[in-house]
C-alpha positions as CSV (number, residue, x, y, z in Angstrom):
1,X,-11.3,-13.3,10.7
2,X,-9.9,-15.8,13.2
3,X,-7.0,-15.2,15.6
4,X,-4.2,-16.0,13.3
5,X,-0.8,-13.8,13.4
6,X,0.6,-12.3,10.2
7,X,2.9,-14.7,10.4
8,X,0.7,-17.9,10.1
9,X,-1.0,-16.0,7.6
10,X,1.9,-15.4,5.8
11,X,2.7,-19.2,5.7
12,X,-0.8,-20.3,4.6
13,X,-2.6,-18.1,2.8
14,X,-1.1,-16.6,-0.1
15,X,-3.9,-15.0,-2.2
16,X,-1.6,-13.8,-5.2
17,X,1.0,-14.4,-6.6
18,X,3.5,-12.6,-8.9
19,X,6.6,-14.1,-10.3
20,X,8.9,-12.7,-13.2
21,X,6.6,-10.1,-14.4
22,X,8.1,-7.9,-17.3
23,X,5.6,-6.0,-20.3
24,X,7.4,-4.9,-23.4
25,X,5.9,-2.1,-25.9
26,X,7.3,-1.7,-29.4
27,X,11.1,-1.7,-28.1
28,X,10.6,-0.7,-24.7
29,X,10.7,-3.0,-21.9
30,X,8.4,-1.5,-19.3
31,X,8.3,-3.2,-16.8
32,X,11.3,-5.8,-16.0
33,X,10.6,-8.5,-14.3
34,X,8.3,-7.7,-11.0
35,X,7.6,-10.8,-8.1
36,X,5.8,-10.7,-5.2
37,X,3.3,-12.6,-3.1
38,X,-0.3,-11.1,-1.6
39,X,-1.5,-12.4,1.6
40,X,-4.7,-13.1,2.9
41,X,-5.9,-10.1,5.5
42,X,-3.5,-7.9,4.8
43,X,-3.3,-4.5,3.3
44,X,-0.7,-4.1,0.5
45,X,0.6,-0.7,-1.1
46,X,2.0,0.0,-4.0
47,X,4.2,2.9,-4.8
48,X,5.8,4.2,-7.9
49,X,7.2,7.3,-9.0
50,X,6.2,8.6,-12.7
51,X,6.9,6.5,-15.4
52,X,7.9,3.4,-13.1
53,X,5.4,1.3,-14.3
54,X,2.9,1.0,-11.2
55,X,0.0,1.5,-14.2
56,X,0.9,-0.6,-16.6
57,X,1.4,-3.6,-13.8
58,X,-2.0,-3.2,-12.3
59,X,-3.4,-3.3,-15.7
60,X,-1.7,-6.6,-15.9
61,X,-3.0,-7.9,-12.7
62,X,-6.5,-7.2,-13.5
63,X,-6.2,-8.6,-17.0
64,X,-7.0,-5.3,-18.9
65,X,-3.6,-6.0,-20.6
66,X,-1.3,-9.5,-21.0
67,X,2.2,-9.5,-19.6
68,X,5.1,-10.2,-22.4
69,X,6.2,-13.0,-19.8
70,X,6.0,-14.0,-16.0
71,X,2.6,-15.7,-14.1
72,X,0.0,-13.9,-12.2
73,X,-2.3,-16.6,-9.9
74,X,-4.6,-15.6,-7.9
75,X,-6.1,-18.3,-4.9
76,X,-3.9,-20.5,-7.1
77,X,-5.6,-19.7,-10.6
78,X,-2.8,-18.7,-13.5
79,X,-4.9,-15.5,-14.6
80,X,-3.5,-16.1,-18.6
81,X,-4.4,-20.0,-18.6
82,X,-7.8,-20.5,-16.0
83,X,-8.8,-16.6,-16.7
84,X,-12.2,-17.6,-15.7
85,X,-11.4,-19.0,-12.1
86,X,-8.8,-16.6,-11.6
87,X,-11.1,-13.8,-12.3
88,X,-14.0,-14.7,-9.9
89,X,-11.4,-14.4,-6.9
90,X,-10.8,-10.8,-7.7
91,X,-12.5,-7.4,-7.1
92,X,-11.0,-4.0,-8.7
93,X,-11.3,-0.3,-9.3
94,X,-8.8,0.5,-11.7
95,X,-8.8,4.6,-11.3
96,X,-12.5,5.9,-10.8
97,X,-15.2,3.9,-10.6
98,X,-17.7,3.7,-13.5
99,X,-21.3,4.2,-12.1
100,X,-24.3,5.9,-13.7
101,X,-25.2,8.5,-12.2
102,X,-29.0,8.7,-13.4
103,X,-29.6,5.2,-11.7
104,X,-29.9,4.7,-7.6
105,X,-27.3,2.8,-5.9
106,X,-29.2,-0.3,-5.6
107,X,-30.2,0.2,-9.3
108,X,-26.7,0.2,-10.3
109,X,-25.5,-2.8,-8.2
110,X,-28.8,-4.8,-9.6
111,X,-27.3,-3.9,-12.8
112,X,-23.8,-5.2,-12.5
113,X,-25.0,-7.9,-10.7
114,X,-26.9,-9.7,-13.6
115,X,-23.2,-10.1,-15.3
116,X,-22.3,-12.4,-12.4
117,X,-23.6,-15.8,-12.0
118,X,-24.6,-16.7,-8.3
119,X,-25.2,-13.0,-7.3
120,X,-28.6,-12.6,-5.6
121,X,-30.6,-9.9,-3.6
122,X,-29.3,-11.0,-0.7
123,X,-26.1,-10.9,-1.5
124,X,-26.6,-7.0,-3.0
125,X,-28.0,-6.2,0.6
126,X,-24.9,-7.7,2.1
127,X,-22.5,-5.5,0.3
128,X,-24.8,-2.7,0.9
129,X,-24.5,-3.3,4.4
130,X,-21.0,-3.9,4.8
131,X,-19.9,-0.3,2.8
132,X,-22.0,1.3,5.2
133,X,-24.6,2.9,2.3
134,X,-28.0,1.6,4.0
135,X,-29.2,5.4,4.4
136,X,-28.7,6.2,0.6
137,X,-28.9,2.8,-1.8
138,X,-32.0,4.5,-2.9
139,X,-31.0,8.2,-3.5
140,X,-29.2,8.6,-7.8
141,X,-25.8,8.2,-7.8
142,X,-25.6,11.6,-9.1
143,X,-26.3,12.7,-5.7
144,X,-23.7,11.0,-3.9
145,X,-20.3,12.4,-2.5
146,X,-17.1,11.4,-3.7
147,X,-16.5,9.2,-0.7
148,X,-19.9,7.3,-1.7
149,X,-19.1,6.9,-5.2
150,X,-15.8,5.2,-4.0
151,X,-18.0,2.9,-1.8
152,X,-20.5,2.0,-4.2
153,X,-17.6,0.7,-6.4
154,X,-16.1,-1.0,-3.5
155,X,-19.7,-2.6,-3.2
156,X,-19.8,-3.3,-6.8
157,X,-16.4,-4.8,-6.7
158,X,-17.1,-7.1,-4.0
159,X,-20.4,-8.6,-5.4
160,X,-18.7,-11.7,-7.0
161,X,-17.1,-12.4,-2.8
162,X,-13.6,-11.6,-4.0
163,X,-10.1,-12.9,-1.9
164,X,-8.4,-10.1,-3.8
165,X,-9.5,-6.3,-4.0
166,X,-7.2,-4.0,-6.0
167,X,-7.9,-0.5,-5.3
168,X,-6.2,2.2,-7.3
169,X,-5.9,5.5,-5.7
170,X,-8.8,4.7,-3.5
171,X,-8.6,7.8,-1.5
172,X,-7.8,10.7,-4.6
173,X,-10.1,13.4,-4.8
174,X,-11.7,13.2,-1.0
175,X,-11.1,15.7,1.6
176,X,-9.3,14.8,5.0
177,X,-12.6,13.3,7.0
178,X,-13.5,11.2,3.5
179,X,-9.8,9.6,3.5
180,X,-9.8,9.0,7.2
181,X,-13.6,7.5,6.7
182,X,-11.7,4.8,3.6
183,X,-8.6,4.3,5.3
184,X,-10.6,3.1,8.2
185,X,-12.8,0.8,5.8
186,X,-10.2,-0.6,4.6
187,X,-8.7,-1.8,7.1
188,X,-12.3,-3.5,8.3
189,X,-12.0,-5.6,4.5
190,X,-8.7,-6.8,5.4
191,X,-9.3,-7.4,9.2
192,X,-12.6,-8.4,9.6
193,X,-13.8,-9.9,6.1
194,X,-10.2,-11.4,5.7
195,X,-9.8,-9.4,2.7
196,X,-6.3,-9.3,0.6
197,X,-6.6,-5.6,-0.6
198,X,-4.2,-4.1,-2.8
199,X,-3.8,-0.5,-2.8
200,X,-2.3,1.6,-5.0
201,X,-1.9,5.5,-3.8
202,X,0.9,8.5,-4.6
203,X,-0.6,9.3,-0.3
204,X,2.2,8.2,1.7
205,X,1.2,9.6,4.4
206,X,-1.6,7.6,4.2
207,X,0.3,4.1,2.8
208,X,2.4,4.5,6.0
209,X,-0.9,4.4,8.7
210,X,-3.0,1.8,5.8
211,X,-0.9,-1.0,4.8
212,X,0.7,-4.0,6.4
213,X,3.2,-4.0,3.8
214,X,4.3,-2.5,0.8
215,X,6.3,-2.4,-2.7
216,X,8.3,0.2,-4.1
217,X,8.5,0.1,-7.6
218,X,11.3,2.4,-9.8
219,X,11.9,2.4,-13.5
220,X,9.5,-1.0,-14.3
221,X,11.5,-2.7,-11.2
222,X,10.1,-3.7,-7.7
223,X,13.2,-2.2,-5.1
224,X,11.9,-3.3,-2.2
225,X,9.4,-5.4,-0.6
226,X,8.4,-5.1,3.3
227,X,6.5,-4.5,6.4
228,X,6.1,-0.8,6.4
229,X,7.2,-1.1,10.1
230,X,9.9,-3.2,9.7
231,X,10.7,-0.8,6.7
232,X,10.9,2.4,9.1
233,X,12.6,0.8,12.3
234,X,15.2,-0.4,10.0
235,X,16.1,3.5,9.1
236,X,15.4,5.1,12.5
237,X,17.2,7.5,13.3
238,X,19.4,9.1,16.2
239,X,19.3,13.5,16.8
240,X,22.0,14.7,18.9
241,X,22.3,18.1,19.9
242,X,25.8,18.7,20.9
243,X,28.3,21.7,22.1
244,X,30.5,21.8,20.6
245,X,29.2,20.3,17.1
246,X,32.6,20.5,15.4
247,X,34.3,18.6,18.5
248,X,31.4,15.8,19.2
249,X,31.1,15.2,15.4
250,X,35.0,12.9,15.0
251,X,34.0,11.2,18.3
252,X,30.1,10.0,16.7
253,X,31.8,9.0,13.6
254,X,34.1,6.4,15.8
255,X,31.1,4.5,16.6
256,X,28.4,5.3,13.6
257,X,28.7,5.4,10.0
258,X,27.5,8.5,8.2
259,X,27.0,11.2,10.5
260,X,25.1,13.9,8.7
261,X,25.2,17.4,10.1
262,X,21.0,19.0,10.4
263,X,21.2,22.3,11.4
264,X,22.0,21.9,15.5
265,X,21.6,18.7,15.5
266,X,24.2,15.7,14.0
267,X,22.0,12.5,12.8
268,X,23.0,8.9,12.8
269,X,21.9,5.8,12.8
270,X,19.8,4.0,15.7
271,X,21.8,1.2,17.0
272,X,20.7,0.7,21.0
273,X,23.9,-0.9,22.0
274,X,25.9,2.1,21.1
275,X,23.9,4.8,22.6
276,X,25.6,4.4,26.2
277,X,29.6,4.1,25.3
278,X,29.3,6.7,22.9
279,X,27.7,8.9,25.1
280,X,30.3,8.3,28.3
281,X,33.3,8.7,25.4
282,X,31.5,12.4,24.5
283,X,30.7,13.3,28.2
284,X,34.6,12.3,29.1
285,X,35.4,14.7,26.4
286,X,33.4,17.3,28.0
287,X,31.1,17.6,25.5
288,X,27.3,19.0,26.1
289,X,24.3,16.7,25.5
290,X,21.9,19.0,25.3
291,X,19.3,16.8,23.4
292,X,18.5,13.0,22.4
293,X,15.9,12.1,20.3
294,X,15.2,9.0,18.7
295,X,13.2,9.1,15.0
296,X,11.7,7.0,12.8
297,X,12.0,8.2,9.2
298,X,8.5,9.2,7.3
299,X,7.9,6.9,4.7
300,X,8.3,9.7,2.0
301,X,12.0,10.2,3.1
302,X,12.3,7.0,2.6
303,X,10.7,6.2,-0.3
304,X,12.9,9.3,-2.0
305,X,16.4,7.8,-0.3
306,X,15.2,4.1,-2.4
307,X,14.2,5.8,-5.4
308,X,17.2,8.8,-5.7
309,X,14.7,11.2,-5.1
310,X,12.4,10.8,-8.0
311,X,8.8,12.2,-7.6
312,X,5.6,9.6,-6.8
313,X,2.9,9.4,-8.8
């Protein structure tokens, strides 16, 4: 990948696009009207509490199901009206990936491969290469871990050289070293192959070290779109530990909004330029600073504050 910034990538490269998305069943609208825009080399969660409709839009953006209304395009391809072109720009695993288990690796990705025009032995040994499965492309499939089942798919999914690989819940299933072990291939798709990859996950933990950005969806809606570090610094958070709490507490609310009392501590906002006259105002006051700590918020306290604290998938 060359030496662009997100930012020039941002500007040039959009890989998908989403606009007006909405999916009605029977009576029900679903999901209400969903935009946003992919971009190339960057790693793109997706989050959804139950019901939300996180499913149903992959689904759509994979073409398993058509949208009631709304455009997908992806590398400029309308999915619904130039399927065919659209199609050959993406990769997906939409929940595990189907593999049979009585065939080796390479048997398998031999297999898949004569569905694809243009996809050749060498191109079989590149994928192999690149998910790392050199030592075991011979061994059945039904003797692989979890962690090389997922990478297999990934292999599979990327025969066709896709700008677009949707992963849903890439990581479910694998113990601590086997999500550290995707998480970290990942981010070699989107950084060094230049890779747009799409992942779904109900691991925020992990969304928060994975993606560039990411979307929040609630009740078939999109809430919020944004750099997951943007998205933190904008909610970071102030701890004071004060003596006394019930005198220091009137004197932080002159200067912040919403003081919230935790325990020892009293919590606002961060806001840099009125750490130092609020702190003179309390010391004039005699009050004790025993502690200051600045926070960022975890993406799941976040991610329950935007969705009223409804549960992720």
């Amino acid at each position: 990948m060359s030496e662009m910034t997100m930012s020039e990538i941002t500007k040039s490269e959009i890989t998908m696009s989403v606009r007006g998305l909405r999916k009605t069943i029977g009576k029900r609208e679903i999901i209400k009207g969903i935009d946003f825009s992919l971009h190339r080399g960057e790693v793109f969660g997706f989050l959804g509490p139950n019901g939300s409709g996180k499913t149903t839009t992959i689904r759509m953006l994979v073409g398993l199901i058509e949208p009631t209304a709304g455009t997908i395009e992806v590398c400029g391809y309308n999915l619904k009206t130039q399927f065919t072109k659209a199609i050959r720009n993406l990769g997906c695993i939409v929940e595990n990936p189907e593999l049979y288990g009585f065939l080796s690796g390479r048997d398998n990705l031999q297999y898949f491969a004569r569905m694809i025009d243009g996809v050749d032995e060498a191109r079989i040994e590149e994928v192999v290469q690149l998910v790392g499965l050199q030592a075991r492309i011979n061994d059945l499939v039904k003797t692989y871990s979890l962690g090389m089942r997922q990478r297999l798919g990934i292999a599979q999914a990327l025969l066709n050289r896709p700008k677009v690989l949707i992963l849903d819940e890439p990581t479910n299933g694998l113990d601590p070293a086997g999500i550290r072990e995707m998480r970290e291939f990942v981010r070699y798709l989107a950084d060094h192959e230049g890779l747009t990859v799409f992942v779904s996950s109900h691991l925020l933990s992990e969304v928060q070290l994975l993606c560039d950005r990411v979307a929040i969806i609630s009740k078939g809606t999109v809430i919020h779109v944004t750099e997951v570090r943007a998205l933190l610094e904008q909610n970071e958070r102030m701890y004071w530990h004060l003596q006394p709490q019930e005198l220091a507490k009137p004197i932080l609310e002159t200067y912040f909004e919403n003081v919230i009392s935790d325990g020892n501590h009293l919590v606002t906002a961060f806001d840099e330029a009125k750490i130092d006259p609020c702190l003179r105002t309390l010391l004039q006051h005699n009050i004790s600073v025993i502690e200051m700590s600045r926070k960022l918020s975890s993406l799941e306290e976040l991610f329950l504050e935007l969705t009223g604290g409804e549960s992720i998938d």
